[in-house]
Biotite code that builds the C-alpha atoms (Angstrom):
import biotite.structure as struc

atoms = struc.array([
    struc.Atom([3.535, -3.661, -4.314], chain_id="A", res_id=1, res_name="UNK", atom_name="CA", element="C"),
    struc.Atom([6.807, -1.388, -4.772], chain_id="A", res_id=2, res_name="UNK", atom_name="CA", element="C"),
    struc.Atom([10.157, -2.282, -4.870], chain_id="A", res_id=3, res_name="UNK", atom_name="CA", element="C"),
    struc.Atom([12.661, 0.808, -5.159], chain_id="A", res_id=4, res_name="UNK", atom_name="CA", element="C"),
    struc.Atom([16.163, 0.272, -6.766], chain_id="A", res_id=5, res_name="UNK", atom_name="CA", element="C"),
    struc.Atom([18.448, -0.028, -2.999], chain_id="A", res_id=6, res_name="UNK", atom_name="CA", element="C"),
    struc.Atom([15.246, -2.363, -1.652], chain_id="A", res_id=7, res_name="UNK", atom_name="CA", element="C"),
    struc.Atom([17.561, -5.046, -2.029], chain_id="A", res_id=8, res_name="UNK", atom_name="CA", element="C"),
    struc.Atom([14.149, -7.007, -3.605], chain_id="A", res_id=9, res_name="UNK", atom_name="CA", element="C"),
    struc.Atom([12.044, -6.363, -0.841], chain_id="A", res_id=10, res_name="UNK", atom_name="CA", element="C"),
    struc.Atom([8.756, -4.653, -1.091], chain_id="A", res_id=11, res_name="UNK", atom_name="CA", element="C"),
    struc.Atom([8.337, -1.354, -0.009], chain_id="A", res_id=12, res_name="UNK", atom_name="CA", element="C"),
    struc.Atom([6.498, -1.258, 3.279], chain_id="A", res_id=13, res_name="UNK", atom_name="CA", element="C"),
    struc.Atom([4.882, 1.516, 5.436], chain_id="A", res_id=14, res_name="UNK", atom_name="CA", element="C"),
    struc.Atom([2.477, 1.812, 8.266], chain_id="A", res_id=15, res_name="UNK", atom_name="CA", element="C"),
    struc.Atom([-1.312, 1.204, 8.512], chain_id="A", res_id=16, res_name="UNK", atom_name="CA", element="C"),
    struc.Atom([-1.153, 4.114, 10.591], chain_id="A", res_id=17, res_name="UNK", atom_name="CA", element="C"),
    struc.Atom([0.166, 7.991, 11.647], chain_id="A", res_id=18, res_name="UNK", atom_name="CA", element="C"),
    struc.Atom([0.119, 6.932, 15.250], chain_id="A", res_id=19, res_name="UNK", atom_name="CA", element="C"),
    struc.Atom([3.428, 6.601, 16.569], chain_id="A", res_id=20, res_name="UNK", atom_name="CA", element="C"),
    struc.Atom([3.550, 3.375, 18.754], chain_id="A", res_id=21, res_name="UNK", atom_name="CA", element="C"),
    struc.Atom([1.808, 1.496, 15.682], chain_id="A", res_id=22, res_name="UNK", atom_name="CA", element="C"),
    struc.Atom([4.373, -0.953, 14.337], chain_id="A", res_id=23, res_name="UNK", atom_name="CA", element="C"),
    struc.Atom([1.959, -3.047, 11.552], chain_id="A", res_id=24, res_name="UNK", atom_name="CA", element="C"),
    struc.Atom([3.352, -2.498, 8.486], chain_id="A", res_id=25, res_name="UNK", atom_name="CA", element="C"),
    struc.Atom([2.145, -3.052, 5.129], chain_id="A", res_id=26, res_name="UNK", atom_name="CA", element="C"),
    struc.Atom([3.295, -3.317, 1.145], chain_id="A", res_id=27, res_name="UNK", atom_name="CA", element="C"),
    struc.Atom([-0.137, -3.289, -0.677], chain_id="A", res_id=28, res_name="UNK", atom_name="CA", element="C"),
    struc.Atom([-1.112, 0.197, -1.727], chain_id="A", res_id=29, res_name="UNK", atom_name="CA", element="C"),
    struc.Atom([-3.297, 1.822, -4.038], chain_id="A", res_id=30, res_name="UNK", atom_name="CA", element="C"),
    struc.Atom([-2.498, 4.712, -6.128], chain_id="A", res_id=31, res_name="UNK", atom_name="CA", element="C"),
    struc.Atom([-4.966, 7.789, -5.064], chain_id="A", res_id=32, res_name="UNK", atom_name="CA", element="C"),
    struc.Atom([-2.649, 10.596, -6.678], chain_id="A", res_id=33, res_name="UNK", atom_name="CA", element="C"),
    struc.Atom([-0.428, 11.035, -9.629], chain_id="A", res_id=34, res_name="UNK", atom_name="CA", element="C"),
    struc.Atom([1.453, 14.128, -10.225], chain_id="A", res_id=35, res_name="UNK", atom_name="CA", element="C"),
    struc.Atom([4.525, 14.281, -12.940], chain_id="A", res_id=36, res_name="UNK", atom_name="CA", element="C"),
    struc.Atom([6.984, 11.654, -11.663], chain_id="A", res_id=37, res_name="UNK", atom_name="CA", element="C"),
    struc.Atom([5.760, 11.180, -8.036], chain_id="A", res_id=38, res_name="UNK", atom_name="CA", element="C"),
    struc.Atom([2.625, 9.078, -7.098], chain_id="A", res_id=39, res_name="UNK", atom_name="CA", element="C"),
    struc.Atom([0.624, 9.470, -3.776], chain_id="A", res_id=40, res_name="UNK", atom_name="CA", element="C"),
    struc.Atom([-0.321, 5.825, -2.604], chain_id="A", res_id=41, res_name="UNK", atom_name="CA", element="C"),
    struc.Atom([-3.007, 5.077, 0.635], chain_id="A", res_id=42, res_name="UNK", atom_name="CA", element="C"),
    struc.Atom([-1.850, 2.321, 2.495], chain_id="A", res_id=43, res_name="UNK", atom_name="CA", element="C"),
    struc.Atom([-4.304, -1.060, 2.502], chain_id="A", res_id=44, res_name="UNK", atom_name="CA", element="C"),
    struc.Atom([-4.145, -3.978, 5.124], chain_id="A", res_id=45, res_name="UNK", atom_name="CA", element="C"),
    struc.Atom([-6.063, -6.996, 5.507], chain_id="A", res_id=46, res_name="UNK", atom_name="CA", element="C"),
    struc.Atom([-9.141, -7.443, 5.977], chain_id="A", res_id=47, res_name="UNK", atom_name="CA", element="C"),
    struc.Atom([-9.366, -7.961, 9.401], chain_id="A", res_id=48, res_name="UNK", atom_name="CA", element="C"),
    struc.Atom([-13.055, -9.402, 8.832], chain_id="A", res_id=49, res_name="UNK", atom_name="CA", element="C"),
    struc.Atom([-12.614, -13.250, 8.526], chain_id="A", res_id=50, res_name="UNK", atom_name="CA", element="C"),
    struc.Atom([-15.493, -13.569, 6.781], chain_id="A", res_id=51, res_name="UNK", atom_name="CA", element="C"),
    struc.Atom([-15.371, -11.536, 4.488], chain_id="A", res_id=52, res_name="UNK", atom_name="CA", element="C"),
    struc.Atom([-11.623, -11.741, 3.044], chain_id="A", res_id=53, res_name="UNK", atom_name="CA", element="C"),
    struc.Atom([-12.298, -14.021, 0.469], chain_id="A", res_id=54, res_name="UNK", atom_name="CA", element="C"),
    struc.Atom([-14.817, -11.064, -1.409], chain_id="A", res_id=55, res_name="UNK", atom_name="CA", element="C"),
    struc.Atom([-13.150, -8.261, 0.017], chain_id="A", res_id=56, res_name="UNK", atom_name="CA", element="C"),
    struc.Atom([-9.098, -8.698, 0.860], chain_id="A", res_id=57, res_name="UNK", atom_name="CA", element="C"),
    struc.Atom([-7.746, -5.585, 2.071], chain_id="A", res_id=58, res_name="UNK", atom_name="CA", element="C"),
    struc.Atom([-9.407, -2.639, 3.488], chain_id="A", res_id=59, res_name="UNK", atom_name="CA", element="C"),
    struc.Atom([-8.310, 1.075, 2.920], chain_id="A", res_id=60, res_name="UNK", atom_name="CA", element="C"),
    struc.Atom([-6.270, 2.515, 5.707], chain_id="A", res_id=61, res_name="UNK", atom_name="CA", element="C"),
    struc.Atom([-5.919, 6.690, 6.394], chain_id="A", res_id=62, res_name="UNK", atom_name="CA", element="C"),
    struc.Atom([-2.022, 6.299, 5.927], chain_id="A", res_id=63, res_name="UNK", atom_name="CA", element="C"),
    struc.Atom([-0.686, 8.019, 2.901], chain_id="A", res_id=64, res_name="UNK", atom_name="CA", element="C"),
    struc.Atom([2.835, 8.587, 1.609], chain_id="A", res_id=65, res_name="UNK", atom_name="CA", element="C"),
    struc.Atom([4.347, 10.075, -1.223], chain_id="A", res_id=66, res_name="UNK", atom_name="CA", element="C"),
    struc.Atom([6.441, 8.214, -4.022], chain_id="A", res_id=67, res_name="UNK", atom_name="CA", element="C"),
    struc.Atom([9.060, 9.608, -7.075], chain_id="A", res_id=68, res_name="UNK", atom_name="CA", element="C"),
    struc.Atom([8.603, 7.339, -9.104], chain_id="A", res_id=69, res_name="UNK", atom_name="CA", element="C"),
    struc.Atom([12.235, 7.648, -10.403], chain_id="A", res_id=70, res_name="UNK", atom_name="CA", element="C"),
    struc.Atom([12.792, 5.605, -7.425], chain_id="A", res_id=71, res_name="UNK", atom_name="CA", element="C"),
    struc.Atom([10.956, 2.086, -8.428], chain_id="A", res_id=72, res_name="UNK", atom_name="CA", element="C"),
    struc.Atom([12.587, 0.171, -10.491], chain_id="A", res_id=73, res_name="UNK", atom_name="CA", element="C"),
    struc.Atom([9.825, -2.642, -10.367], chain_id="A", res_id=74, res_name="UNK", atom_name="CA", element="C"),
    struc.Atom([6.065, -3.179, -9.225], chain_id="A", res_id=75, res_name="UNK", atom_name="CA", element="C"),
    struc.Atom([3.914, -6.105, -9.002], chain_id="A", res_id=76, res_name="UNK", atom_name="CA", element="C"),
    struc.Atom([0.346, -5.714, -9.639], chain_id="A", res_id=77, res_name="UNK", atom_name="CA", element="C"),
    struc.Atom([-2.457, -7.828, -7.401], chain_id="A", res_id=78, res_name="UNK", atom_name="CA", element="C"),
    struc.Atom([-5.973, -8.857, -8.862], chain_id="A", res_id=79, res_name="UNK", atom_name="CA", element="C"),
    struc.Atom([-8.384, -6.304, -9.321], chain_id="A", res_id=80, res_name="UNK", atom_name="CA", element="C"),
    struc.Atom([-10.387, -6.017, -6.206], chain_id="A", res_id=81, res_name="UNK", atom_name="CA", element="C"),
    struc.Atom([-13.275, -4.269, -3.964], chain_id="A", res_id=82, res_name="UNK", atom_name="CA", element="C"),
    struc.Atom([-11.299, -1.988, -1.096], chain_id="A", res_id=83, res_name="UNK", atom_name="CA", element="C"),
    struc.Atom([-13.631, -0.898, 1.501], chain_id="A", res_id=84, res_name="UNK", atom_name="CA", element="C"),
    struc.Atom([-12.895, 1.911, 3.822], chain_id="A", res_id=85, res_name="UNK", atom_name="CA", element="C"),
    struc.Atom([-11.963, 1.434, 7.421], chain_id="A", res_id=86, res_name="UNK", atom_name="CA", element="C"),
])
């Protein structure tokens, strides 16, 4: 989870997808990309598997972004877990 200096302590949050009339949001990522000061992060959501979320949280979404890190002034790590793809 990100929170960027003018976040006003709120996590960072972006879409679980590129379509435009999608509205879920999420703030759990997983870095896929550093570069000098900027990070590439894939969005993750829930698990939307019942079942299964107590092995396997959060699934991998195709939603990417791209971060400066210069810009976070704080992140909080979750437990190391399985991610499967969607």
């Amino acid at each position: 989870m990100l929170y960027t200096c003018g976040g006003n302590g709120v996590a960072w949050s972006m879409p679980i997808s590129k379509d435009p009339n999608e509205t879920t949001t999420s703030n759990v990522f997983r870095v896929e990309k550093i570069d000098g000061c900027c990070a590439t992060f894939r969005v993750l959501t829930t698990n939307p598997d019942e079942t299964e979320v107590a092995t396997i949280p959060y699934v991998a979404t195709n939603s990417f972004f791209t971060m400066n890190l210069e810009c976070v002034c704080a992140l909080r790590c979750l437990n190391d877990t399985f991610v499967e793809c969607i």
